[in-house]
N, C-alpha and C positions, 0 to 999 in steps of 0.2 A: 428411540423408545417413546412411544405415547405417553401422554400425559398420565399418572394415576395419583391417588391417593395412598399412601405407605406406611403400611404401619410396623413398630417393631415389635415380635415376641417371642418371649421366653418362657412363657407356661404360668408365670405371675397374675395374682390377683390381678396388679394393675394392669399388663399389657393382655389383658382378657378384654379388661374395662376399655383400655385404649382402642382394643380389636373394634368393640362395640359402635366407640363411640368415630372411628375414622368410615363404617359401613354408614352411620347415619350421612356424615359427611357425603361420604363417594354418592350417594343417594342426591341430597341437595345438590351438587355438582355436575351429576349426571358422568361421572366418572369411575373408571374399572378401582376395583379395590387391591393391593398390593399386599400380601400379611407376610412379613420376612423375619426370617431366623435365621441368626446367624453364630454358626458353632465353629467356635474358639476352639483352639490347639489344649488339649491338654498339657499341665505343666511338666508332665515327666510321664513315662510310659509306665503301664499298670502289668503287673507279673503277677499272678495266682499265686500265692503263700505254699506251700508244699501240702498236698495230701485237699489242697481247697478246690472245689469246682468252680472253676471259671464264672460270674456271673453272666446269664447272656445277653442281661438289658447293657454291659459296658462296653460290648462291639463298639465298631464305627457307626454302626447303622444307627443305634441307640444313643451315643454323648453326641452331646448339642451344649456348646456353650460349660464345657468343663461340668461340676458337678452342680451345677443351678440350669443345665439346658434342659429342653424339650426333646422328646422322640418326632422322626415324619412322620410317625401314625397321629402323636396328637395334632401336628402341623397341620396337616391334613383334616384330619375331624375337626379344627378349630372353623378351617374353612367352610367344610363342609355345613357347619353349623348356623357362619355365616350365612351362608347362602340361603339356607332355607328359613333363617328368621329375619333376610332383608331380602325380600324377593326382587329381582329384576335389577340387580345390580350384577358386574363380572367380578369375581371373586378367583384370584391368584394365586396360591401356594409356593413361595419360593424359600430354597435353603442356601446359603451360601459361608463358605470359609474363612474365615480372618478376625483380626480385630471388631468387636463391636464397634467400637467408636469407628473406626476407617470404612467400615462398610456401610454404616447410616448416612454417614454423610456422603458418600461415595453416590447411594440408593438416593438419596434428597436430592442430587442436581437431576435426576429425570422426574420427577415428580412435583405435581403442585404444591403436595403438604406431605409432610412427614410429622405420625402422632407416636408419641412415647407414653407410657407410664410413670405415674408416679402414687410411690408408695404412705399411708395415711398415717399419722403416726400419733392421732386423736385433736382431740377440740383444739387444744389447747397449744400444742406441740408442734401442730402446721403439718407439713407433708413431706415424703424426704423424697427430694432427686438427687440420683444416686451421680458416679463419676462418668456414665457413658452419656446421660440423659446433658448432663453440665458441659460433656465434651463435644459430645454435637452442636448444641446452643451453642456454642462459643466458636465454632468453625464453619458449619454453614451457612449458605448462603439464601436457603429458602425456609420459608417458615416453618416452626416447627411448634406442634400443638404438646401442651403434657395432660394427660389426662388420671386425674389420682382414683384410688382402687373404691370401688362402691359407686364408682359416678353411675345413675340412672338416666333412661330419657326423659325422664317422670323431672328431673333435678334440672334441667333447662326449661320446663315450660309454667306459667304459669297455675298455683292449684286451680281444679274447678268451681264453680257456684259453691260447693259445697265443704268446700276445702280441702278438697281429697289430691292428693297429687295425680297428676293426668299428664299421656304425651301427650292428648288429642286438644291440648288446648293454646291459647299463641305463648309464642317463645318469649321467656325473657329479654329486656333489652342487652345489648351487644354492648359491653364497660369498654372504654376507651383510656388509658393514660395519655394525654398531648403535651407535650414542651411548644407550648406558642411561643415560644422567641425562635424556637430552628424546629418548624413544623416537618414532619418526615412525608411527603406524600405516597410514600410506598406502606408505611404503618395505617397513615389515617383512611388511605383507599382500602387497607384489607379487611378495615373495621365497617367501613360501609358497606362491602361489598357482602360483608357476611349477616350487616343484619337484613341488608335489601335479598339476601337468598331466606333469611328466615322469615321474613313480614313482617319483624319488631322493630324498635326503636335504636337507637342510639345513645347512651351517655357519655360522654364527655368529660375527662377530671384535667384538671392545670393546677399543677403547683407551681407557688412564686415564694423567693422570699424577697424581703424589704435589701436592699440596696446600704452599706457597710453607714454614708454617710447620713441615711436618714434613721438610724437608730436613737444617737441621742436628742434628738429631735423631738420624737415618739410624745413623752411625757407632757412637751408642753404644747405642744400640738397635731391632736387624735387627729386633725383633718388631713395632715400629711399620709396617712393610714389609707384612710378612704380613698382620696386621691390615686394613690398607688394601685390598691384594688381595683378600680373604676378602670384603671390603665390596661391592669391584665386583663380583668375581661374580657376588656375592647378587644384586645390583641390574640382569646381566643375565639371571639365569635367571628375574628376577621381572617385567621387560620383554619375555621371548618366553611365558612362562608361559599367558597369553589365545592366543595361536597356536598353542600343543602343545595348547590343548584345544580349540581349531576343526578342528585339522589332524592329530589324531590318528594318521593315515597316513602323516606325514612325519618318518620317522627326524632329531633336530637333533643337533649337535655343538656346544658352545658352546667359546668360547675369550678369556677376558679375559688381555688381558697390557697391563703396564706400558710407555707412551709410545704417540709414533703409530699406528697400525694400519698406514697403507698401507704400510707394507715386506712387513709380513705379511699384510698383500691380493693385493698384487704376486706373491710365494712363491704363495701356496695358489692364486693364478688356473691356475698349472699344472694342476692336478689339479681343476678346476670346469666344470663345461659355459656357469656364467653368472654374472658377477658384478654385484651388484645395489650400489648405491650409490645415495645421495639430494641434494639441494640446495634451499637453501632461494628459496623466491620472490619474497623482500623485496627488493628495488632499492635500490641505491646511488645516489650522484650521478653515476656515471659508468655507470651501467644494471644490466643484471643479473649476480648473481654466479655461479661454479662451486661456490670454495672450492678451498681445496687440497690437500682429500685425494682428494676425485671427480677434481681437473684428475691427481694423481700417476695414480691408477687408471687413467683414460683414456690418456695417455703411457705406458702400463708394461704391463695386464696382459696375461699372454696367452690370453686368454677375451674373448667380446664382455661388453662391460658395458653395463648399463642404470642409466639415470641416472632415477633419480624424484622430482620435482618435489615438495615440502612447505611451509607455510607456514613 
């Protein structure tokens, strides 16, 4: 199978959004578009109550994904839809049988990018990714975009002169989470790669924290502090260093600060068209992991994030 972009849907606000925003994608990429639905077994067979007329929308033809699926007519017109509001892209309709989660991920090793939905749950409250969105992220092996419901194109690019929101003007820079002590090259290329396809910039976040024996330290001497800080920096502008000179066109902004990052992932998601984040592929006893600075990101920012898969 050819390379495409994949999106998944269920007729949801968010995987509408998702639809949207994986056509813009396939478009920068120069890539066919994939829109897949996948309809689940119902839990138990449906019998007409006596004297009741059979519904006709509960055929086969009709359930998609138990009582939350889509019909192929809207499958279809979702496409159709596509296509004529992203012109000159190839735009694919497919339905397929089984598990959500087993067939996303199934869908994701032939494809560049698999985008999902995620559902908005207000200002304050962050955004819910549901169990198949969490199930996939944590077993595949190719990136996977969430994109939450309401996202605009108008919402990646910068306002105009006037401050009007606009797609027609350059895109936000491209948020980075980096760990500079075990830099991931497979995460930090997909962040450059994505702002060198949009023509913006780059930022960069590294969280550090202070080291167990320079704590008590701290009090009587701040310069231990600094010292430390001055260290990580070095250590991340010496981790994207091979990427400023592949990607010479990508204005970067770095940013090391002391403790977690995802707060200040979460903050800067405002002002990014995309935030990239990584996880690693090694399996626990209880299967695959997120971690909990991708799972804060995913709950919080408000930018779709891409979660890329690393050893």
């Amino acid at each position: 199978m050819s390379p495409t972009i994949t999106v998944g849907l269920d007729g949801s606000p968010e995987s509408r959004a998702a639809a949207e925003w994986a056509a813009r994608e396939a478009r920068l990429r120069g890539l066919p578009l994939r829109v897949l639905h996948v309809r689940e077994p119902e839990p138990e067979a449906r019998f007409p109550l006596p004297g009741r007329t059979p519904d006709p929308d509960s055929g086969p033809e009709a359930t998609a994904a138990g009582a939350g699926g889509v019909r192929w007519s809207v499958l279809r017109e979702t496409a159709e839809g596509l296509r004529l509001r992203h012109t000159g892209i190839e735009v694919v309709a497919d339905q397929t049988d089984g598990r959500a989660v087993d067939v996303l991920v199934e869908a994701s090793a032939g494809a560049d990018l698999l985008v999902l939905g995620s559902r908005g749950l207000g200002p304050l409250g962050g955004f819910l990714v549901g169990s198949v969105g969490l199930g996939v992220i944590a077993r595949t092996q190719r990136p996977v975009v969430l994109v939450r419901a309401g996202e605009q194109a108008a919402d990646e690019h910068e306002p105009d002169p006037a401050g009007i929101p606009s797609a027609a003007t350059r895109y936000r820079p491209v948020l980075l989470g980096v760990d500079a002590a075990r830099p991931e090259d497979a995460v930090i290329g997909f962040a450059f790669e994505e702002a060198a396809r949009r023509g913006t910039g780059l930022h960069a976040v590294h969280g550090w924290n202070l080291p167990p024996y320079y704590v008590h330290g701290l009090p009587a001497d701040p310069e231990l502090y600094d010292g430390v800080a001055a260290a990580e920096a070095e250590a991340l502008t010496k981790a994207l260093r091979p990427w400023r000179e592949r990607y010479p066109q990508v204005e970067v902004e770095e940013e090391s600060i002391g403790g977690s990052p995802s707060v200040r992932l979460v903050e800067a998601s405002r002002e990014a068209s995309l935030v990239v984040v990584g996880r690693r592929t090694r399996r626990g006893p209880f299967g695959g992991r997120i971690g909990s600075l991708t799972h804060a990101v995913l709950h919080h920012a408000a930018a779709p994030v891409a979660v890329v898969a690393h050893e």
